[in-house]
N, C-alpha and C positions, 0 to 999 in steps of 0.2 A: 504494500500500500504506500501509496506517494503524499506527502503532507503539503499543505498550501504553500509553501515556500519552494518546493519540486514544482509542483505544478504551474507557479506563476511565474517559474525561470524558464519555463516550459513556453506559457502562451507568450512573455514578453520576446524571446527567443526567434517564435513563428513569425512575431510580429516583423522582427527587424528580418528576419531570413526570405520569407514569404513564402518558404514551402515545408508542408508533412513531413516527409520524408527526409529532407534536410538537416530539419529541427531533431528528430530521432536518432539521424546521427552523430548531429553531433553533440548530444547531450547523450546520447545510449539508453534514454529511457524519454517515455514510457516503451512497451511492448510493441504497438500499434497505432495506425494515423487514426483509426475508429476514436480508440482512446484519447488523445491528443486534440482531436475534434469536438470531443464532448465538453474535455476541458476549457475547451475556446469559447462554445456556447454558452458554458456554464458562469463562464468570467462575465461573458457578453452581456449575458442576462442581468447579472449583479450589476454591467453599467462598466465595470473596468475595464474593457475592451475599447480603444479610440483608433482604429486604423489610420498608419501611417500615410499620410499624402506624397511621403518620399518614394522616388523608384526606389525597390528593392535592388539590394545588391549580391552582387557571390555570396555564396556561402562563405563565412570565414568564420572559422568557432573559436575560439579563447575559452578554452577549460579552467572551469574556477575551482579554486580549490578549495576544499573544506575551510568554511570560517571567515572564508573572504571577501 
């Protein structure tokens, strides 16, 4: 199970990257774009979702590290 703090490095993630599949890899979680998607709606819903107006760019992932 992933806690708010996983999962909203998750949508803020998507948000900058612009893709499912992207985001999964380069955080390694969650499991699935299903899962990932829910998470997005779920933020959406609560209003914390504001899609970027920037082009999206490459993927570039920067691994955080614990604590960081």
């Amino acid at each position: 199970m992933y806690n708010l703090n996983q999962k909203q490095l998750a949508v803020e993630t998507y948000l900058e990257i612009g893709s499912l599949r992207k985001t999964i890899q380069c955080l390694g979680y969650p499991g699935s774009r299903v899962t990932l998607k829910q998470w997005i709606d779920e933020f959406n819903t609560l209003g914390f979702v504001k899609e970027s107006k920037r082009q999206h760019h490459p993927a570039i992932c920067f691994y955080r590290l614990p604590g960081g």
